[in-house]
Structures are given as C-alpha cells and as structure tokens.
C-alpha positions in Angstrom: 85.8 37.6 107.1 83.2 35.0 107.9 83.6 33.4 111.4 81.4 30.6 113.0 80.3 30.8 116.2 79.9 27.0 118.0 77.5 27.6 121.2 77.6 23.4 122.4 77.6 21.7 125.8 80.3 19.8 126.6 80.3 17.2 129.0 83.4 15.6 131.3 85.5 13.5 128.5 87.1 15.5 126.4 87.4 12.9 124.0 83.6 13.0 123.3 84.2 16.6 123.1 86.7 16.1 120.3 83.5 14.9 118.3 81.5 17.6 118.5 84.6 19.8 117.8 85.3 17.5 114.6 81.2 18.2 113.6 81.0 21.6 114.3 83.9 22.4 112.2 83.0 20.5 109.0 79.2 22.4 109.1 81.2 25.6 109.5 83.6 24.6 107.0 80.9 23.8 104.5 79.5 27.4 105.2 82.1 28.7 104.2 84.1 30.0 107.6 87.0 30.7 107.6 87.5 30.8 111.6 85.3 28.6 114.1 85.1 29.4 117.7 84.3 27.3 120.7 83.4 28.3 124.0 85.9 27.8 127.1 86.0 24.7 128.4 85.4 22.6 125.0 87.7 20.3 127.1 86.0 19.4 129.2 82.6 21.3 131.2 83.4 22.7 134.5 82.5 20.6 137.7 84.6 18.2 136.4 88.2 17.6 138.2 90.1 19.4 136.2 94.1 18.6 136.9 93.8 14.7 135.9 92.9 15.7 132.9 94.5 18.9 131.9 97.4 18.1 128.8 100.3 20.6 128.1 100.4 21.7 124.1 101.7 19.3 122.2 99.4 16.5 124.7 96.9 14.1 122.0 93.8 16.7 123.4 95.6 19.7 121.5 96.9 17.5 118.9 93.7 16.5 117.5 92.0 19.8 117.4 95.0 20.8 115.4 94.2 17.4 113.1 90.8 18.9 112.7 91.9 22.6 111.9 94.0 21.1 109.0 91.5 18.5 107.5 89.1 21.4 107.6 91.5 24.6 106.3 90.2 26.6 109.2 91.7 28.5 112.1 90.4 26.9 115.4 89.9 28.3 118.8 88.7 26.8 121.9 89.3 25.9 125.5 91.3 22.9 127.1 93.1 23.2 130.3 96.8 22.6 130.8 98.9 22.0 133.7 100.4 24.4 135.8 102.5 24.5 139.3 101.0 23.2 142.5 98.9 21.0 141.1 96.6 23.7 139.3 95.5 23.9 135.8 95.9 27.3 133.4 92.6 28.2 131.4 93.7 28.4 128.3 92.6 28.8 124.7 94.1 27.4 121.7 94.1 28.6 118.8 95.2 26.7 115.6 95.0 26.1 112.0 96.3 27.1 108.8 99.6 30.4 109.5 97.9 30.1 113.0 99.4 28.8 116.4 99.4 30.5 119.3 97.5 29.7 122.9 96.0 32.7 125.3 95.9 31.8 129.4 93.0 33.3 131.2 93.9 36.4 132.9 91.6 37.1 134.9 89.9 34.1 136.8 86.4 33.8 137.8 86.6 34.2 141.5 83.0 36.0 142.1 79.2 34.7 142.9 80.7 32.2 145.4 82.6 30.6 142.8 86.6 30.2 143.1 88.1 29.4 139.9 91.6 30.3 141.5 91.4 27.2 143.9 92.3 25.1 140.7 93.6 27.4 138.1 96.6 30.0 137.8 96.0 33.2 136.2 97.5 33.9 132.8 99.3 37.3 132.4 99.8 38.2 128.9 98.1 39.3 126.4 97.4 37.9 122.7 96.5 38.8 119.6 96.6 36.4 116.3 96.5 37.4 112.6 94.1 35.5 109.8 94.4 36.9 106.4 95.9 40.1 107.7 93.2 40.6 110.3 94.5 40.9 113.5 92.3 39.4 116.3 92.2 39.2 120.3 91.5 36.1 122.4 89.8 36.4 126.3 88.0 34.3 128.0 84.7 34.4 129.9 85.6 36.5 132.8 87.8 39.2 131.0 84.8 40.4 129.6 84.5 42.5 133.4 87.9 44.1 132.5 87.6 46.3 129.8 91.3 47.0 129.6 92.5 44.2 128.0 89.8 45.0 125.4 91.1 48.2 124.8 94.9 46.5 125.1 93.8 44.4 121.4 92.6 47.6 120.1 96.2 49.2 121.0 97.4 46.1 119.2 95.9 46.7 116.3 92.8 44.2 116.8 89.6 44.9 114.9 87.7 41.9 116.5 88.0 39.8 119.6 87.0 36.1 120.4 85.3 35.7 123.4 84.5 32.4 124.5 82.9 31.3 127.8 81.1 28.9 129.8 79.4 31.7 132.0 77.5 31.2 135.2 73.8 31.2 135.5 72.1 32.7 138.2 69.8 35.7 138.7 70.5 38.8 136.3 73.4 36.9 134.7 71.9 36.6 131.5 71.3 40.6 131.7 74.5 41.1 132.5 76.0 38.7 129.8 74.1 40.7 127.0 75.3 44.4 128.9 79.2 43.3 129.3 79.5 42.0 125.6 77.7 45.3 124.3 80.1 47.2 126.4 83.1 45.8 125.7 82.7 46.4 122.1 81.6 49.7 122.3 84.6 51.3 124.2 87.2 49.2 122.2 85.3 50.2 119.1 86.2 46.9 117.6 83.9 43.2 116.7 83.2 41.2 119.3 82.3 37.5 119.1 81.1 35.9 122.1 80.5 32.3 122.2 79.3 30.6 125.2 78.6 27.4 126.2 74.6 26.0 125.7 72.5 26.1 128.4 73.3 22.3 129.6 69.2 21.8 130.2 68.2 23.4 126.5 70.9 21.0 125.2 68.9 17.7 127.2 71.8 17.3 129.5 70.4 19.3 132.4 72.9 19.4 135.8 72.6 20.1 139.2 76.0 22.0 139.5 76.8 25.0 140.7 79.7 25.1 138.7 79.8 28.1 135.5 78.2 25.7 132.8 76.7 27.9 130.3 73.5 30.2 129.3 74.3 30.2 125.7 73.2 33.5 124.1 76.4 33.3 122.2 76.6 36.8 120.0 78.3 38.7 117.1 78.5 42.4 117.9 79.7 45.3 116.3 81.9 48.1 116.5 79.0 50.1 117.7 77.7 48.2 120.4 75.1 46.9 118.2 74.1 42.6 118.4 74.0 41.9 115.0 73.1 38.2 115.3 72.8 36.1 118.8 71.5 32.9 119.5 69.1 31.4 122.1 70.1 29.1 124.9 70.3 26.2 123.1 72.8 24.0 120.8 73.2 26.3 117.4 75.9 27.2 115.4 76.0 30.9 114.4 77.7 31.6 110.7 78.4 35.5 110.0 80.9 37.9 107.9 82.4 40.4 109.9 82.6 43.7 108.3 86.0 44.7 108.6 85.9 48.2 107.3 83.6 49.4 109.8 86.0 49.3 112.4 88.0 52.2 110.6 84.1 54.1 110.0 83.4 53.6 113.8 86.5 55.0 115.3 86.4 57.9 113.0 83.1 58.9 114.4 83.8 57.8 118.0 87.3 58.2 118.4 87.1 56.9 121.6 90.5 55.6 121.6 92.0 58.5 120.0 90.5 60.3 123.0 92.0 58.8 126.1 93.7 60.9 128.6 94.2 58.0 131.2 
C-alpha cells in the first residue's frame, strides 16, 4: 500500500486549512497514494478557541474533506474538532473516502508539560480500526503514542499499520522523545507506524509565540521493527511511501512479541 504522509502548518480558519487539504491530496493523488494522512488539528492549529468552531460530522468542515476524498479516490484522515457536553470539544479524527467512513476521538488527552488539553476537550474512549483494500489500520492521536496499549489493542484487532497524527509540543528533549515514542510503539506492536505531525510553524514562515502544542514536524514512516524508514525535517513536506505489508507477518514470526504476553 502506498500512503502519503502531509507534515503542514495549519493556521486558525479552517477554511484556509481546507486548501491545503484540497493540495496536499491531489500531489499525493498524482503519486499514486492510495491513503493521505494529516496531522491533528488540520482544523484548525491549537491556541485557537476551539468550541466556536468545532462542527459535528455531517457539519460543511467534514463535508468538504469528504468532497475532496471523492474527487481524489483516496481515503482521507485528519483532525477537526467536534462538539461535546459542557461546552468542550472531542479531538477527533476523521477518516474518509472511497469503502471508508468512520471517525476516532482522542483517548488519551494531552494534559502534561503544563499543558491542559482536558480544560477544553472530552476524552474519547473507544478504540478504532478501519480497513483499505483489506488492510486493516488503527487511528490515534498525538498523545496515545505514551500509551502503548492501545497500540497493542490494533494489533489484537488485526491491524498491521497505525496512523498517527499529531501537532506535538516543542520544548526541551521533545523532539528526542518524539523520535523514541514512535520507534517504540512500533516495535512492541510489531506492526507500521505512520506518524505525521504538524510542521514546525517557524520552518513553515508562520513562526508563533504560543505555548500551545503546534508542531516539530519530523513526521515518519516506521517499521515493524522499530526501524525509520523515511522521516522528514521540520518543515512543510509531503512524505510518499509503500508500506510493505508482508513484513508484518516476517516480523512477528521472529519477535512474537505478541504471541508472548502473559499480562
């Protein structure tokens, strides 16, 4: 399967966002892609308030990126924000196109490094899996990359590759810990992992004074094994690879890590 991995920085208006989605996904149609991944908040870049402009499903935000899924043929996933009780907001990911509809809530919210994504947003608690071409594939977000249950959980599934996207925060030893998690988290799943983060706002020319989570890019395709097998720099880029399916079944036959649990 080739996937496309869209590391952009989004800004406030999601409508302006919609254009880069619209861009992205033609150059990753024209690649040859069959899925195209955004980062979380694709939406709209966090800092921004998020409840005026968070749309349920079936709002003109989600609407539109299903528009562009079927002008392009491919299966879309990224992150918009829709509303939830008291006034908060879910994280959540769509995911759309062609046999595909389905939408994944952030479980586990970023509440850590003096940040408090829980003041705004409610937690997700379930997890999902969607199948392209018979290739069954988790969604998280950002965060869940700390947790590497719900990793494991798409392996159980009968994932072979999990979508990752984020908007993760900068800050001393986060990129370290970006590249670590990411390795990690494929590695005990024993499945492909495909992380794609926001740009670094000031390598995309829109530099911010936030302190909300607004990106380090380093988006990445990793194996089965833990291995990066392509990962891009802090800036704008869009990453094009095939995913070796059949590796997954090589990989778990040498570490059966899985196979091996006794908790």
């Amino acid at each position: 399967m080739r996937i496309a991995l869209s590391q952009i920085t989004t800004g406030p208006v999601p409508e302006h966002n919609l254009g880069l989605l619209r861009e992205q996904t033609r150059r990753a149609a024209e690649s040859g892609a069959r899925v195209v991944v955004f980062p979380e908040a694709a939406m709209a870049c966090f800092g921004t308030p998020l409840a005026p402009l968070a749309e349920p499903l079936d709002g003109p935000w989600a609407t539109e990126v299903r528009r562009i899924a079927a002008d392009s043929g491919l299966v879309v996933v990224a992150g918009m924000f829709t509303p939830a009780p008291g006034g908060k907001v879910t994280n959540t990911l769509l995911a759309t196109g062609p046999g595909v509809e389905a939408a994944y809530d952030k479980i586990h919210l970023y509440d850590a490094f003096g940040f408090a994504e829980s003041d705004t947003v409610a937690p997700g608690a379930k997890v999902v899996t969607i199948d392209v071409d018979g290739i069954r594939i988790g969604l998280a977000t950002c965060y869940d990359v700390r947790f590497p249950e719900l990793f494991r959980a798409h392996a159980d599934a009968g994932a072979v590759l999990t979508l990752l996207p984020a908007s993760w925060g900068a800050g001393p030893g986060k990129r370290e810990q970006w590249d670590l998690l990411i390795r990690a988290r494929a590695l005990d799943a024993t499945l492909w992992l495909a992380a794609v983060d926001q740009a670094d706002p000031a390598a995309s020319g829109t530099p911010t004074t936030s302190k909300a989570p607004t990106g380090i890019g380093r988006s990445a395709l990793v194996g089965p094994d833990g291995t990066v097998r392509r990962q891009l720099d802090e800036g704008p880029g869009l990453l094009v690879a095939d995913v070796d399916i059949d590796e997954v079944d090589a990989v778990r036959r040498a570490v059966p890590v899985l196979a091996n649990r006794r908790l």
